[in-house]
Residue frames as qw, qx, qy, qz and C-alpha x, y, z in Angstrom:
[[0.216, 0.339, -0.790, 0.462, 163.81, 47.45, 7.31],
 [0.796, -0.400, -0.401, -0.212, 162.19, 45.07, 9.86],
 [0.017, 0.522, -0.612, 0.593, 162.43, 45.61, 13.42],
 [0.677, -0.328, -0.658, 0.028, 162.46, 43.35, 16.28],
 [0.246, -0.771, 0.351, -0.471, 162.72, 43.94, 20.08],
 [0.703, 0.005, -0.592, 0.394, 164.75, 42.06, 22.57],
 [0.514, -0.750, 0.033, -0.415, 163.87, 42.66, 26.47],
 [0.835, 0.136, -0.434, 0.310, 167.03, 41.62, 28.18],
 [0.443, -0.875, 0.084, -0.176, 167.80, 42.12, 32.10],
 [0.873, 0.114, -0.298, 0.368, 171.66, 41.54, 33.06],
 [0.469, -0.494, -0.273, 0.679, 172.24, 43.56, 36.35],
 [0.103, -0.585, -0.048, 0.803, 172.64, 47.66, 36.15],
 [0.626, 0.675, 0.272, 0.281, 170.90, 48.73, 32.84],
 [0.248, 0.938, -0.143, -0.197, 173.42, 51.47, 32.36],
 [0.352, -0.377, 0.786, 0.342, 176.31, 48.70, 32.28],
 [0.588, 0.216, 0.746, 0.227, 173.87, 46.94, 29.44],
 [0.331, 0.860, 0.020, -0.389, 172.86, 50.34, 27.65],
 [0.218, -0.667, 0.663, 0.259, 176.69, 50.45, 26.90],
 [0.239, -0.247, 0.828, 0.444, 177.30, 47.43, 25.01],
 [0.458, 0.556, 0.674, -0.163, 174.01, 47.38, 23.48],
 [0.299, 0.896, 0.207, -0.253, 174.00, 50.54, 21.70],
 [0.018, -0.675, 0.565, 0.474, 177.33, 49.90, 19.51],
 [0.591, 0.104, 0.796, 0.082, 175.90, 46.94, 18.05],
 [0.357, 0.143, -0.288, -0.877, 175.34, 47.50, 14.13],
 [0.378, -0.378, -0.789, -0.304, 171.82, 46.28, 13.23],
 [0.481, -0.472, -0.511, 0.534, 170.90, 47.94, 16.49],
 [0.133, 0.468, 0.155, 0.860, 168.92, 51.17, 16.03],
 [0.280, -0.636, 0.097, -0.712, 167.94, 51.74, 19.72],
 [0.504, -0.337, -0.701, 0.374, 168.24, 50.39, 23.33],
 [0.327, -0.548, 0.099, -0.764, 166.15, 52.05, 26.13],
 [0.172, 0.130, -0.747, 0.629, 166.67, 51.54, 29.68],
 [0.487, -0.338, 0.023, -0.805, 163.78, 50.39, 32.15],
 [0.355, -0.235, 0.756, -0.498, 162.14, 48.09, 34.41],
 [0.711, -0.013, -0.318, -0.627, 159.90, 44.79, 33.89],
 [0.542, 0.023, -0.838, -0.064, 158.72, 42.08, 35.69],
 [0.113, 0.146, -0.551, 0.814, 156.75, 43.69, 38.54],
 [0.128, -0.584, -0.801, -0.031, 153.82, 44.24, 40.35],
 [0.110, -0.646, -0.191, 0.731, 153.89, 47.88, 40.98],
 [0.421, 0.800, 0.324, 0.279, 152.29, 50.07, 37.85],
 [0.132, 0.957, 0.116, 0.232, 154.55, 52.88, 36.76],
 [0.708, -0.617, -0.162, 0.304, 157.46, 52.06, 39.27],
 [0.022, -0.959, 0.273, 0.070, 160.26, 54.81, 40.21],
 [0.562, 0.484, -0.633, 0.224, 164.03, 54.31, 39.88],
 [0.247, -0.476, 0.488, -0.689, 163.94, 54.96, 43.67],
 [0.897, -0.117, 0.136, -0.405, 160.79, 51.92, 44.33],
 [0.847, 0.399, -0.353, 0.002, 162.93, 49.58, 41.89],
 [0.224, 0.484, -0.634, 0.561, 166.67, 50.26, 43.54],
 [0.506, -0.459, 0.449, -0.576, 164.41, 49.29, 47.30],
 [0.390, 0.151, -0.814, -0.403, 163.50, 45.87, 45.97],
 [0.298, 0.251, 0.689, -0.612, 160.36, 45.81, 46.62],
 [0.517, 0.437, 0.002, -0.736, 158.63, 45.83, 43.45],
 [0.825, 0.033, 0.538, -0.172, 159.72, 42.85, 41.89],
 [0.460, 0.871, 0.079, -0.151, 161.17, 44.76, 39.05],
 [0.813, -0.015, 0.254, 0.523, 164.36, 43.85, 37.11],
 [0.074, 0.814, -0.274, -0.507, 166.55, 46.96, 36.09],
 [0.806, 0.315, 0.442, 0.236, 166.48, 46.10, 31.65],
 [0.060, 0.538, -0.217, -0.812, 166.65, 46.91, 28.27],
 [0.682, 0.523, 0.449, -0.245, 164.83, 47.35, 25.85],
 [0.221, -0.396, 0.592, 0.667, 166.98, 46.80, 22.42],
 [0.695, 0.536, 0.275, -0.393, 165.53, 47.33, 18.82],
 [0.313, -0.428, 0.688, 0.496, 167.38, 45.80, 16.21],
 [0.614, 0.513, -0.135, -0.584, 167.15, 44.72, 12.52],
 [0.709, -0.279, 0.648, -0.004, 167.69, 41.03, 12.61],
 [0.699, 0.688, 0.006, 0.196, 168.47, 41.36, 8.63],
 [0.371, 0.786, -0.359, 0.340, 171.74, 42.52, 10.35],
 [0.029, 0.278, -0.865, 0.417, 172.39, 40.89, 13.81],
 [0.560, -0.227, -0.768, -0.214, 170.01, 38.09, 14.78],
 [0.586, -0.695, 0.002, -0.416, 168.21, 37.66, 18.01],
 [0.865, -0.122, -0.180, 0.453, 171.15, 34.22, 18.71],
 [0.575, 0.370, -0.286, 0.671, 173.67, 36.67, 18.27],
 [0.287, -0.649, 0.234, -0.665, 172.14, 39.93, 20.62],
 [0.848, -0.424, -0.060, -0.312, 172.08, 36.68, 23.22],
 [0.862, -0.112, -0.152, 0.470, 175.20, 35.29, 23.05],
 [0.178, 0.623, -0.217, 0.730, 176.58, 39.27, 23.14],
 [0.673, -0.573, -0.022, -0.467, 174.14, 39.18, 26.77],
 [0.943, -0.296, -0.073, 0.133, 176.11, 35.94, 27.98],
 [0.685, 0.317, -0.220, 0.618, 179.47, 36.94, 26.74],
 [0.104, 0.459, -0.154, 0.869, 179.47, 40.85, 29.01],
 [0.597, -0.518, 0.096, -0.605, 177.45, 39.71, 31.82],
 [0.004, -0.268, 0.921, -0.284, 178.30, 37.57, 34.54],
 [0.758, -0.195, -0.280, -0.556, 175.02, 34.88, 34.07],
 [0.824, -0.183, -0.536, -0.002, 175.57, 32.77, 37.28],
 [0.002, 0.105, -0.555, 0.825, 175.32, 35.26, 39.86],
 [0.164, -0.645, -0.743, -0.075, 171.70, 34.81, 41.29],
 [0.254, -0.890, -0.345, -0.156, 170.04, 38.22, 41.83],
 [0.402, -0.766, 0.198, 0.461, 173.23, 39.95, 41.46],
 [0.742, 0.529, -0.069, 0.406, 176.02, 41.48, 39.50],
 [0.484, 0.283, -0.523, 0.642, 179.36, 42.10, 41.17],
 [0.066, -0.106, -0.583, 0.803, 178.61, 44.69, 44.19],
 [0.383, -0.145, 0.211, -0.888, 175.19, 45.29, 43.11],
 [0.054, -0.083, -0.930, 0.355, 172.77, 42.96, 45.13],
 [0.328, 0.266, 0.592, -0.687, 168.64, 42.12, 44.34],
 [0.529, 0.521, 0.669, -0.037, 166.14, 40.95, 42.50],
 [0.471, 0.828, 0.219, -0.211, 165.88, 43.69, 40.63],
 [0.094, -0.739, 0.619, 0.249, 169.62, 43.11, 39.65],
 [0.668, 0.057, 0.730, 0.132, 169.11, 39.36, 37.97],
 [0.008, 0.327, -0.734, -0.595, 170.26, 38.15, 34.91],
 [0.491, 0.482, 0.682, -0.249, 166.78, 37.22, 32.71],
 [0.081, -0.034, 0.643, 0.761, 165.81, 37.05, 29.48],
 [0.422, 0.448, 0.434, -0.657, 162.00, 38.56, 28.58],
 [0.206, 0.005, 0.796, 0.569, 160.93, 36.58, 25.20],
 [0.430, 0.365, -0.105, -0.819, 158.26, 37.85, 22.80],
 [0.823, 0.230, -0.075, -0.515, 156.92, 34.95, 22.02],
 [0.772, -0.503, 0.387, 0.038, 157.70, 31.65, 21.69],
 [0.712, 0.628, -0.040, 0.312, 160.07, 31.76, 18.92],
 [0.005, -0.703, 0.510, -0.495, 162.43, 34.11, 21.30],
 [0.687, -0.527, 0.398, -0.302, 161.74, 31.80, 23.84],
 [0.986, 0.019, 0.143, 0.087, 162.96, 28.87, 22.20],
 [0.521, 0.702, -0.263, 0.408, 165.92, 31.04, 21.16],
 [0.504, -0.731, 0.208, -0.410, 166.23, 31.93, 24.87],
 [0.843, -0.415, 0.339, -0.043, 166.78, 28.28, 26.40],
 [0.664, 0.706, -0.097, 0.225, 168.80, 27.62, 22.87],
 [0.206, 0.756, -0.410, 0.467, 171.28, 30.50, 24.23],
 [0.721, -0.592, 0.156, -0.325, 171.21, 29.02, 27.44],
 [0.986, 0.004, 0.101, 0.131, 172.75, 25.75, 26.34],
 [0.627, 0.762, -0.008, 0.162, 174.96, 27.28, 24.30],
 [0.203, -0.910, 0.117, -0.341, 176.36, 29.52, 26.92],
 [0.923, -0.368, -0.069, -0.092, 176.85, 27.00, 29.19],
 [0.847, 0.321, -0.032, 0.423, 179.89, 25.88, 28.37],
 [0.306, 0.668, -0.200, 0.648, 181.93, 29.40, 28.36],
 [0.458, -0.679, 0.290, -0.495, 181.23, 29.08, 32.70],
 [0.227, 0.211, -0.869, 0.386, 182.62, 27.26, 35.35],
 [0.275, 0.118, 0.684, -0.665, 178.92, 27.59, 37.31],
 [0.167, 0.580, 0.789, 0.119, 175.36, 26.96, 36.20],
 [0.289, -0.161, -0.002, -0.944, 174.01, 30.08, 34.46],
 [0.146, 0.339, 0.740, -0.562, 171.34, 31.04, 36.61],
 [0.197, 0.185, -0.097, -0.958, 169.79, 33.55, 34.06],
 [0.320, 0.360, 0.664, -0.571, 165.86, 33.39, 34.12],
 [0.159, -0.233, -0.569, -0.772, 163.39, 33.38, 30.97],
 [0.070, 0.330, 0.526, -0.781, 160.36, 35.09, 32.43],
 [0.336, 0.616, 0.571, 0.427, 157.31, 35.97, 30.49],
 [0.163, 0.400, 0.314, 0.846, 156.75, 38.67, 28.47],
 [0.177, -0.668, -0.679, 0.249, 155.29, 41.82, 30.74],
 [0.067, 0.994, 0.080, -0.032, 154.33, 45.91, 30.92],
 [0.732, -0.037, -0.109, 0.671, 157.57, 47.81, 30.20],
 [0.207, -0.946, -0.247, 0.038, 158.12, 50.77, 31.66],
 [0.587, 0.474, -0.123, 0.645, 160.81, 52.90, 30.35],
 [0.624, -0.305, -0.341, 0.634, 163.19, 54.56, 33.06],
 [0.090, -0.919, 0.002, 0.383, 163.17, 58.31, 34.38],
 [0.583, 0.776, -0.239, -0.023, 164.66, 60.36, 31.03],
 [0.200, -0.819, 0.534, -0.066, 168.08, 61.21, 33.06],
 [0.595, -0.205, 0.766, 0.131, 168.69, 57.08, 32.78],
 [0.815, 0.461, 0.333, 0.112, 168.64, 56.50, 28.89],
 [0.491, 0.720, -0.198, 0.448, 172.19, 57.09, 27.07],
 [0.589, -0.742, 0.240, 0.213, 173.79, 57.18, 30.93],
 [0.792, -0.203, 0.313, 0.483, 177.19, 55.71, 29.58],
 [0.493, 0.421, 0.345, 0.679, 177.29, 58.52, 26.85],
 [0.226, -0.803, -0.094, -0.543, 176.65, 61.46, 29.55],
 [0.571, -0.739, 0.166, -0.317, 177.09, 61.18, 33.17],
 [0.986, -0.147, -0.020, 0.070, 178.17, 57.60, 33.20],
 [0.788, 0.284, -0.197, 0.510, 181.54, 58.59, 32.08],
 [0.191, 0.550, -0.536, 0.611, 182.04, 60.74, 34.99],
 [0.854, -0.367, -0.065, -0.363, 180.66, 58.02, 37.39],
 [0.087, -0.599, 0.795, -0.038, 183.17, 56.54, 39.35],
 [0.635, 0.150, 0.758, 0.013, 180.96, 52.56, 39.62],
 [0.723, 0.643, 0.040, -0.250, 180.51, 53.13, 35.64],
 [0.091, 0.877, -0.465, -0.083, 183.85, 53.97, 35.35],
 [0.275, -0.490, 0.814, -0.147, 184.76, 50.86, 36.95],
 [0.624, 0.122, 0.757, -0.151, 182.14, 48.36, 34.90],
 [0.723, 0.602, 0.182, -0.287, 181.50, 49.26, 31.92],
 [0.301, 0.739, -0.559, -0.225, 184.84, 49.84, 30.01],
 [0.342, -0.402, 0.845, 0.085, 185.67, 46.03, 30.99],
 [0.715, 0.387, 0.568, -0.129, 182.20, 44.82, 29.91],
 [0.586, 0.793, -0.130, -0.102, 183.21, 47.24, 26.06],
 [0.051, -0.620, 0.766, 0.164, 186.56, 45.28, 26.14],
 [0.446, -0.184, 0.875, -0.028, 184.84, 42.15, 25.92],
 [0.578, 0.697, 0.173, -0.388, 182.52, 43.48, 23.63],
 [0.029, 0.802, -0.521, -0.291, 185.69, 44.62, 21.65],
 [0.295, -0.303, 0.906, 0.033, 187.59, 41.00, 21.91],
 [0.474, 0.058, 0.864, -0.160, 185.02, 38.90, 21.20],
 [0.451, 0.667, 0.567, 0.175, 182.58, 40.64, 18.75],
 [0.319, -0.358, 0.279, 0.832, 184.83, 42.89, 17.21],
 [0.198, 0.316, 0.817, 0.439, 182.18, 42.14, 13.77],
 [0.198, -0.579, -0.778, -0.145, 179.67, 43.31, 15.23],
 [0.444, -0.418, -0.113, 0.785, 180.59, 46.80, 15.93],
 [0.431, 0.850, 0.295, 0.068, 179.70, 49.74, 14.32],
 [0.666, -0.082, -0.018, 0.741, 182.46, 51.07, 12.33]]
């Protein structure tokens, strides 16, 4: 099996953990920060925006089973892309919608998805293709949130289960059964 990675920021990583990690072809998604200038940064530094740092994930998949198009149009379909440096109530840089390509093969997939996307909004997606930088996986207690804590979080409670309905609806396929 051949693995890729896909570095994809779309507001709160524990709202993207969540639909990430039911994807088959999808044998891991870790939660963390990139695009910053601070080495090593806390959840606590991130959350101040001040570091420059985009709450991500980091998603490993086997693209013999779900392509990088597809893990991109899943990203467009469960995220509002054409809030700027937001998603719903949560507000800041480190909340934008961006896409971190591995080269320029992802990148060209990137602007690709972009077009694609387009369409399915009334606004201009805003989402960002940034280059490729350090990732720095999140404090333990964030990785697998939405399958622990998250579900007795009341703001989880209240984002994720719509974003896994649209999951549901749309890429029903693309589920693990």
């Amino acid at each position: 099996m051949s693995e890729n990675q896909a570095i994809l920021a779309g507001g709160c990583f524990w709202c993207t953990e969540a639909v990430f990690q039911s994807l088959n072809g999808v044998s891991g998604v870790e939660s963390g920060y990139i695009g910053g200038t601070v080495t090593n940064p806390t959840y606590r530094q991130v959350c101040g925006g001040d570091t420059g740092h985009a709450e991500a994930i980091r998603v490993t998949f086997d693209p013999e089973l779900i392509s990088y198009a597809d893990l991109l149009d899943i990203f467009f379909a469960t995220h509002d892309p054409t809030q700027l440096n937001r998603q719903g109530n949560d507000v800041g840089t480190q909340y934008r919608s961006a896409m971190f390509p591995d080269g320029p093969e992802q990148e060209a997939e990137a602007r690709a998805a972009i077009v694609r996307n387009q369409p399915d909004w009334p606004l201009p997606i805003v989402t960002t293709i940034e280059p490729m930088a350090t990732w720095y996986p999140a404090e333990d207690y964030h990785q697998e949130y939405w399958n622990g804590e998250g579900r007795r979080n009341p703001y989880c409670l209240a984002v994720i289960p719509p974003k896994l309905a649209k999951l549901r609806k749309g890429y029903a396929e693309r589920l693990r059964g």
